[in-house]
Structures are given as structure tokens and as C-alpha cells.
N, C-alpha and C positions, 0 to 999 in steps of 0.2 A: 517296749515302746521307747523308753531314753534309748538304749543303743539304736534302733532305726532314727530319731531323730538326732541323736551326733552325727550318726553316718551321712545323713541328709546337709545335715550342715556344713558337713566336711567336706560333701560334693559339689555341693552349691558355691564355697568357700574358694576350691580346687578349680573350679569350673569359672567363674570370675576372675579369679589368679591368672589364670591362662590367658582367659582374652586380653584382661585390662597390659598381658606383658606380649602379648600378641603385637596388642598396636601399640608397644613400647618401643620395642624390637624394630616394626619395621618405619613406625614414627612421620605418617606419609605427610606432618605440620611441618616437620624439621625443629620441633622443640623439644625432644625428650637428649638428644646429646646420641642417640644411639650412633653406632659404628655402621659405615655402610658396607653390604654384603655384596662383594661382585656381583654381577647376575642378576641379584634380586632386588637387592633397594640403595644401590650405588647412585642412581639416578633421580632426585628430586622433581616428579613432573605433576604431583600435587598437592603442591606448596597453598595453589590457589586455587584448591577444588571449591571451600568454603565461600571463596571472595577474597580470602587472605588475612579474616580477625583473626584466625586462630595463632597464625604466623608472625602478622604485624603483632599483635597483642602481645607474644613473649616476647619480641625482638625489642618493644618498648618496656617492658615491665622489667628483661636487664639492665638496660641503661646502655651506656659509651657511647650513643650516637653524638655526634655536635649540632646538627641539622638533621631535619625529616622535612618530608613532601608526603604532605596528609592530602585525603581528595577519594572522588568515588572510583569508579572504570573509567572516570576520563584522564583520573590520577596514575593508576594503573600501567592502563596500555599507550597514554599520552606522554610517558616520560622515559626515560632510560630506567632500564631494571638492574644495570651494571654498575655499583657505587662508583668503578672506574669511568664512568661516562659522566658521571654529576661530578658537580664543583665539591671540591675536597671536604669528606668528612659528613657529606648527605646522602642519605638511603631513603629512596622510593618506599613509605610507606603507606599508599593507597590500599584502598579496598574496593570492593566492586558493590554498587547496591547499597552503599552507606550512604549515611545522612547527617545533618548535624550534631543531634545525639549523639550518635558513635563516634562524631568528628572531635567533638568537643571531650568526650571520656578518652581519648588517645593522644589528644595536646595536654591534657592534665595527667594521664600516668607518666608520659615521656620527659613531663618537666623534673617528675618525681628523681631522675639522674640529675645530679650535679654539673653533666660534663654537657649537656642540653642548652645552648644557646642560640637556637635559630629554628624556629618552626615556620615554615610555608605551605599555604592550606589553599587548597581550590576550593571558590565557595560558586555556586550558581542556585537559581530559584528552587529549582529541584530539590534539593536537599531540608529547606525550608517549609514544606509541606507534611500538612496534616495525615497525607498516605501511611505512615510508615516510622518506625521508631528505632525498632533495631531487628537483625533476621536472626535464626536461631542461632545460630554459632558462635553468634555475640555471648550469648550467656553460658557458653564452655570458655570461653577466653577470657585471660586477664584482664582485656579493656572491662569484664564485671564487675571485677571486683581489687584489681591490684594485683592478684597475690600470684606471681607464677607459680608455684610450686599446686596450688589446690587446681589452678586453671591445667597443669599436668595430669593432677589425677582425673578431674571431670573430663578429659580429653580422649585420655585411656579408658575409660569405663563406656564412653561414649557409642550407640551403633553408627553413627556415623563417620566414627575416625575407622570404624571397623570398615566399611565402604569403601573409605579411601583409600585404605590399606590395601584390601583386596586388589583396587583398581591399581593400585602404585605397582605392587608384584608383577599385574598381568604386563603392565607398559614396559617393566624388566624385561621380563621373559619374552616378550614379543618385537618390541622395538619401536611401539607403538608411542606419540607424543597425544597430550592432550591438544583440543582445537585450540587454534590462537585466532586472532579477531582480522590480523593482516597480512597479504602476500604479494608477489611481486605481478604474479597475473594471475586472471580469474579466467573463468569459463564464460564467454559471450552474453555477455545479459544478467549477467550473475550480479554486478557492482549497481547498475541500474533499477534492480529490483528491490534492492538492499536499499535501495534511497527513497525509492516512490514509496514501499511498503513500510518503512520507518518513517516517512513524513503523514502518511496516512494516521499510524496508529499514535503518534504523539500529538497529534491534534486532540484527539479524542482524550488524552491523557490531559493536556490542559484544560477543558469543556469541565473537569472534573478537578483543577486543581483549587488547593486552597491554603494560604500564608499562614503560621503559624505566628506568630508573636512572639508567645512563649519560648519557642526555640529560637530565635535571635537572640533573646536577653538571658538565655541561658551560657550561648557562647558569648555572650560577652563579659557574663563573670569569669568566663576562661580566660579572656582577654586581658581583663581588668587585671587577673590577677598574675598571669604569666608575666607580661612588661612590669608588674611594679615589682618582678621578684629578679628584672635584667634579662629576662628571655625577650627574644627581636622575634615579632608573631607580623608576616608579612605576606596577607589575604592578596590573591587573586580570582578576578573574576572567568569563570572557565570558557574557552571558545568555544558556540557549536556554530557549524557550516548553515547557512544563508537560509536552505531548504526549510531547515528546524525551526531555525527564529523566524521565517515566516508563519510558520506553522503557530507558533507560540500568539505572533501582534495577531491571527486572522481566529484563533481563539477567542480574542478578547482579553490575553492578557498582557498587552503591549505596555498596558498605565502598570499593572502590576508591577513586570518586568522595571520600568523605571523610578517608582517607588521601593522596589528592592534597593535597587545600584544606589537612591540616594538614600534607604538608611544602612545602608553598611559601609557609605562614607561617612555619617556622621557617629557611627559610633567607634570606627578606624581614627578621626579623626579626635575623638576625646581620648586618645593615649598617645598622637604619635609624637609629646615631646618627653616621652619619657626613654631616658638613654638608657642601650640595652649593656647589657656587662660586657658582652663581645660580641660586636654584629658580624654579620655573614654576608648583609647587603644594603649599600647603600644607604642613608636614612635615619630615623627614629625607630623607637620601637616597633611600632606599629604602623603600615602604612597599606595602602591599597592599591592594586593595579588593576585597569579592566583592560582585557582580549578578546571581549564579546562586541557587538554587534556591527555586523554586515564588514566585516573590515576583508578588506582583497583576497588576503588567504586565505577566508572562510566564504569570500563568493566568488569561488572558481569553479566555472558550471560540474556540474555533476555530471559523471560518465555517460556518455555516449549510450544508448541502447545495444551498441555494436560492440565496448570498449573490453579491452582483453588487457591492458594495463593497468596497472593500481593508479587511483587519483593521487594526485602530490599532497595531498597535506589531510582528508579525510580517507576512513577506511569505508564511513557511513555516515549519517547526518547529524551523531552526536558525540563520535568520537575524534577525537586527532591524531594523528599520527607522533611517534616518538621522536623527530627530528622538529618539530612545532613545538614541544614541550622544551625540548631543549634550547631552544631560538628565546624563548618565553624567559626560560632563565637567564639566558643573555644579557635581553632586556630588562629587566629587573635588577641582573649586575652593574645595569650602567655599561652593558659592551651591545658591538655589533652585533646582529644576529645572522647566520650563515645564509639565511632564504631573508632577501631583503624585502619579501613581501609581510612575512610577520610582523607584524606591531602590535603596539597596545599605549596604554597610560597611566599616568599614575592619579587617581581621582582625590578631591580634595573638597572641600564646602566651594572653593572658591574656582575652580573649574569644571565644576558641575554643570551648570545650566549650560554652557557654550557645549560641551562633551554632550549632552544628549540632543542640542540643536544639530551637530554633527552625526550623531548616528543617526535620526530623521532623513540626514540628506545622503547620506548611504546608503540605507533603505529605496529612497526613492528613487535610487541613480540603479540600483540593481533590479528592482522592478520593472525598467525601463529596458533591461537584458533581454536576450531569448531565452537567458536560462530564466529570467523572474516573470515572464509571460507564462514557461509552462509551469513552473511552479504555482502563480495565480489560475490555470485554467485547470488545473489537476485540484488543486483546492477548492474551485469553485465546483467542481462536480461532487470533492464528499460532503462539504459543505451543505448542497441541493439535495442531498438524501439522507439530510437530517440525522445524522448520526447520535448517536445517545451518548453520555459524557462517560468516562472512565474512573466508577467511583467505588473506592475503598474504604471500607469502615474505617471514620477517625481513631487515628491513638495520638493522646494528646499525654503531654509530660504530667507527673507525680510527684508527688513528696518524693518519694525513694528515688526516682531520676534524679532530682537533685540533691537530693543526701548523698549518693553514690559519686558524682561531681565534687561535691564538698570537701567531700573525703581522701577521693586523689590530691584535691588543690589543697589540702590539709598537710600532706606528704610532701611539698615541694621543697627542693633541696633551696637552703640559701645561697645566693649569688650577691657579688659585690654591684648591687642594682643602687640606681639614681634615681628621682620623680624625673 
């Protein structure tokens, strides 16, 4: 009986060994360091099978960045992916499906480097809702806990890196790429559907959304504590295309929507005279830019029922295209931006009120469009069939969310920071 159960143990043991070095070996995060194997896993094309915690999480829990660009799939796929295409020394660290929670545990591990002086975060309503808190994968990656080395081992042990693995090989051997979200033409109808069926179903998603509180004041002890440690933490508010934000004021959360934007200027605006140790952009510590509502490059009609082109600046009605993100950063530089239709602003206590009298008349001047007629009369029919709201059992934050917060901001490397 002892030698069948060593034997058992040894195989169980043997048999764990294997996998947990299986997905060592072929590594489809890009965090275990492994060698890539011609043929088989030379090509990294599931970097971002997860969303990208698993990825963004060690890439922060090293350190050396100077800059990061935190933010959901609007972060993602709305920015350059090529650190050679961002201004010096910034890496795209988006996730897809994230929210403030995870936003906020990956501007406090990344502060944890020393060589971290500039974080830029796309914040929208979204994120701030009671839907959602973190997906799984969050809890295999360092954003859980700090610690890259255990966020390795959970990784490797993991069935789902096992997944990805598999899938990374087959894209080897075949040649095969994952889907991406944008292309240069589509198939007749294909852009058009993408817009009407995504304004349809975000309606219904707002009917059902609800502000969290809690999660505001949670990032703001991020905030708080990033700029008085000399990190430049520099919020922007994320663009979505005309279609959406209709969708959102005909919801019913239009007042929401602007009691958002003014309190993440007032809580922007309680840090932004504190100098950061080496800014990146522009400014004070802290500061705010909004890119959102109804502004020309997000109300430029939606494709044709006919169109076989990509739109200029959306791929769908909530995300942007990567030449817009980079326009974005521009502006924020204080330079031109290359599509002179991009803008935005920098919000403040004290040009607030005029800033949403202006998006009002935005609103109302695009409504007045053929493209904001069929938008209103496509709304006005799911609208008439009473649709039922989009509702998800609340996860509301915890002691341990915010112990786990505490504890990265615990870790923050000192910098030569000013109030």
C-alpha cells in the first residue's frame, strides 16, 4: 500500500512537472523568458488571449518602464502597440474587459519601479460600474498579488495557459493569426451591422448600468498616492463614436454621464499642483483631458449599408482606431495632432460648466444630421419594444480589494517628489 501510494505520488508529481513545464516551454503570456522555437512558438500571437493581465501584469511587476498607457480594449486597440510608435519610453499597457479595480491595482504595482514616472489612464463610465470587478485571469497575474515569480508559477499550472499554448503551436504550424478588431475593407454590410448591432446592445447595457462610488474613491487613493510619491498620473476621458453616446443620453444616463466627467475633475483637480519628479506631459501632476462627447471625429456618419472601406477613425461604436489614440497623445503633448479633426480638452472646476454647455450643442447639432435622424429612428424602435435592461449580479469592492491596493502603494519606490 506505501509503495502504490509513493508510486501515485510520483506520478501525479511527474505529471504536473510536465505540464506546469509544457506551458513553460511554450510560454504563449511571453512571461516565463523561454527561447523561442522556430516553427513552433517563435511567433507571439497570444499575448492577448487573456485580455492581456497576464502579460501587462509581469511587464509591470519588472519594472523599467518610464511611461504606461493603462485603459480597457479602447486602450488596447485605440493606441499603437509598437513602443516605437509612442513617445519615448511608453508602452501600451491596456487590457481588454478591465475596469477600475484592475486599473487601479496596475498603476500601483508599476509605481512599485523606481524608473516609473508617468502614467496615462483612459478612464470612461464604463469602468466605474457595479458589473464587474476583475475576470479570471486577473487572479493568475501579478496585478494580484505583486509578486511575479508566484504569478509564474500560477500561470504554469494554469488550464488555461494550457489552452493557449495549444492554440499558440497550432498558429506556428499553420500560419494562422488571431482575429484583430480592424481592417482595410470589409465585406458589404459587414461595418454597418457592426454599428447598428452594437448600438442596439449597449443600450440595453446602460438600462442596467449602475456608478459605483466606491470604485472612484478607491482610485483616488491611487492617485493620491502616486503624485505625492512624484509620479505625473494624467486621466483621460475615452472617445466613443456619436452612435454609442446616443445610445448611452437615450438610456437615461446622460446626467449620469455628466456627473461622472464632473467628479473625476474634482478629484483630478485636488492633486494637480503637486510637481511630479519628471513629467512626460505637459502640466502638474495630475490632470484631466476629455475626448468624449459628440466631438466631429467621433460624429462622422457611420458606414454606408453598402461601405466596403474601413471608417476613418472607428472600427465599431466603442472603439477607435490606433491613428486617434495617437492624435490624442498629441494633444495632450501640447502638439498638433495629424487628423485635424481630433480634439479634446483639458477639464478643470473652472471650465466645466461652459465644457458640457458645449457638448449639449454638439449633441444637438448632430442629431440634426442624417446620420443622428437614423440613429434616433433605429433607437426609437428598440426603445418601443421595451427592451429589458442588461443586468449583472453586483460585485461590489472588500476589505481584501483594498488591502491588496494598500499593499502595492506600500511598495512604492521613492522619488524626488514635491506637494
Amino acid at each position: 500500500m506505501y509503495r502504490y501510494a509513493v508510486t501515485l505520488l510520483i506520478a501525479l508529481f511527474a505529471g504536473l512537472a510536465g505540464f506546469a513545464g509544457f506551458n513553460a516551454l511554450v510560454d504563449p503570456f511571453g512571461i516565463m523568458g523561454s527561447p523561442d522555437l522556430p516553427g513552433l512558438t517563435a511567433r507571439d500571437t497570444r499575448l492577448y488571449e487573456d485580455g492581456g493581465r497576464v502579460h501587462v501584469g509581469d511587464q509591470l511587476a519588472r519594472g523599467g518602464e518610464r511611461g504606461i498607457i493603462l485603459g480597457s480594449s479602447r486602450t488596447v486597440d485605440g493606441f499603437p502597440r509598437d513602443p516605437a510608435d509612442l513617445p519615448g519610453g511608453f508602452i501600451n499597457a491596456g487590457m481588454r474587459g478591465t475596469n477600475i479595480f484592475e486599473l487601479s491595482q496596475a498603476a500601483a504595482l508599476a509605481a512599485g519601479s523606481d524608473s516609473l514616472h508617468c502614467v496615462v489612464i483612459g478612464l470612461d463610465l464604463d469602468e466605474f460600474g457595479t458589473h464587474s470587478k476583475a475576470k479570471s485571469t486577473y487572479w493568475l497575474s501579478a496585478l494580484r498579488d505583486g509578486h511575479a515569480d508566484f504569478a509564474r508559477a500560477r500561470v504554469a499550472l494554469s488550464p488555461s495557459t494550457f489552452g493557449a499554448s495549444v492554440q499558440l503551436l497550432a498558429d506556428n504550424l499553420t500560419g494562422s493569426e488571431p482575429r484583430v478588431p480592424w481592417a482595410d475593407t470589409y465585406p458589404a454590410g459587414a461595418q454597418r451591422e457592426r454599428y447598428e448591432n452594437g448600438t442596439r446592445g449597449i443600450y440595453r447595457f446602460y438600462l442596467g448600468y449602475r456608478f459605483d462610488p466606491e470604485r472612484l474613491a478607491l482610485f483616488e487613493t491611487v492617485l493620491d498616492r502616486l503624485t505625492a510619491e512624484g509620479v505625473q498620473v494624467t486621466g483621460f476621458i475615452h472617445p466613443l463614436h456619436a452612435w454609442r453616446e446616443e445610445a448611452l443620453f437615450r438610456a437615461g444616463r446622460g446626467d449620469d454621464f455628466l456627473a461622472f466627467r464632473a467628479a473625476l475633475t474634482e478629484v483630478f483637480d485636488r492633486y494637480a499642483d503637486r510637481q511630479p519628479a519628471e513629467a512626460c506631459l505637459p502640466g502638474g501632476g495630475a490632470q484631466l483631458h476629455d475626448f468624449s462627447g459628440f466631438r466631429p471625429f467621433a460624429a462622422l456618419p457611420a458606414p454606408a449599408a453598402d461601405a466596403v472601406n474601413a471608417h476613418p477613425t472607428f472600427y465599431e461604436p466603442s472603439h477607435y482606431l490606433p491613428h486617434v489614440g495617437a492624435d490624442m497623445l498629441a494633444l495632450m503633448s501640447g502638439e498638433r495632432p495629424l487628423d485635424e479633426r481630433v480634439s479634446g480638452e483639458r477639464l478643470t472646476p473652472q471650465s466645466l460648466e461652459a465644457s458640457a454647455r458645449t457638448l449639449a450643442e454638439r449633441r444637438t447639432a448632430w442629431l440634426a444630421t442624417p446620420d443622428g435622424q437614423a440613429v434616433t429612428a433605429m433607437l426609437d424602435a428598440v426603445i418601443a419594444g421595451n427592451p429589458s435592461a442588461e443586468l449583472e449580479t453586483p460585485q461590489f469592492l472588500n476589505r481584501d480589494d483594498e488591502t491588496s491596493v494598500a499593499d502595492k502603494l506600500a511598495r512604492i519606490a521613492p522619488r524626488a517628489a514635491r506637494r
